[in-house]
Each structure stands twice: as structure tokens, then as C-alpha cells.
N, C-alpha and C positions, 0 to 999 in steps of 0.2 A: 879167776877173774881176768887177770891178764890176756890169759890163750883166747877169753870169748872177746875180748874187747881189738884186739888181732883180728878173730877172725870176723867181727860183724863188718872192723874197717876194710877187708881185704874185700869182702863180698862187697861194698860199697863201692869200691874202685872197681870190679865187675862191671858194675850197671854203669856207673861214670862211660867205663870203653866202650857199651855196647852202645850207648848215644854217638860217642865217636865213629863210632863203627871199625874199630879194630879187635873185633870181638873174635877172629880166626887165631891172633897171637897171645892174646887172653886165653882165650882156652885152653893151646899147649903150654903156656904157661901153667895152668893152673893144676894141668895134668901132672906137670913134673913136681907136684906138692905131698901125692902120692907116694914116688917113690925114694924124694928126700924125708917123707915122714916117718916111712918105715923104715930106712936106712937110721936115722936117727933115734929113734925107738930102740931099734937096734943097737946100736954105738954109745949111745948115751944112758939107758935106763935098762940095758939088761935084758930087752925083752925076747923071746925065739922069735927065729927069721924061718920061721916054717913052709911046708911049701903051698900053703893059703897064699903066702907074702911074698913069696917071686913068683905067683902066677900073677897075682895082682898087678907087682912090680912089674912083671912082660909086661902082658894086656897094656901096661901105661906108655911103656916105653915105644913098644908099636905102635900103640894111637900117635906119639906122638912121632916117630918117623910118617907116617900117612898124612898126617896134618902137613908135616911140611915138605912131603912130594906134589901135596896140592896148594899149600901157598906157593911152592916155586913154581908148579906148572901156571895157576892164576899170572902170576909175576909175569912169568914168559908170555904167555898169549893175550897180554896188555901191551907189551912193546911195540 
């Protein structure tokens, strides 16, 4: 009950940033929920860290280096 009442609030702060429109730092954010969940899963409850779970883990962590070679490139070519 808790975890859904977390996640319905998190998803709501979503929509909240995409009216802001800071929805580029949102997303990497959101992506890094990924790989502290399965780290956590991990760490906390025992579970295999298979390698389902650090391909996933990359995949996430590249998205998010890419996200932010392109919010810095955005940044720079607004100066």
C-alpha cells in the first residue's frame, strides 16, 4: 500500500514538471529509479543480480549519460 501510494505521488510530480517544462531532468531522473531499484532489490531483499539486471542497469545508465551530453549541449547553445 505504501510502495503504490509513493509511486502514484511520484508519477504526479511527473506531470506537475512536464507543465514546468523541466521534463529533460525529470526523466534522467526517473531513469536512475531503475538502477537504484535493482541495486536495492539487490542489497536489501536478497534478490539475483542476474545479467537481465545489469543489462537493464547499462541501458539506464547510458540513457542517462546521453541525456546529459544533450542537456549540456542545449545549455551551451543557449549562451
Amino acid at each position: 500500500m505504501v510502495g503504490g501510494a509513493i509511486s502514484a505521488g511520484a508519477y504526479g510530480i511527473v506531470l506537475w514538471a512536464r507543465l514546468d517544462g523541466a521534463l529533460a531532468g525529470i526523466a534522467a531522473l526517473r531513469e536512475t529509479s531503475i538502477v537504484s531499484a535493482a541495486l536495492s532489490g539487490t542489497l536489501l531483499f536478497g534478490e539475483r543480480f542476474g545479467a537481465v539486471r545489469i543489462a537493464a542497469s547499462a541501458l539506464a545508465a547510458s540513457a542517462l549519460v546521453v541525456a546529459g551530453v544533450v542537456v549540456a549541449g542545449v545549455v551551451l547553445l543557449t549562451l
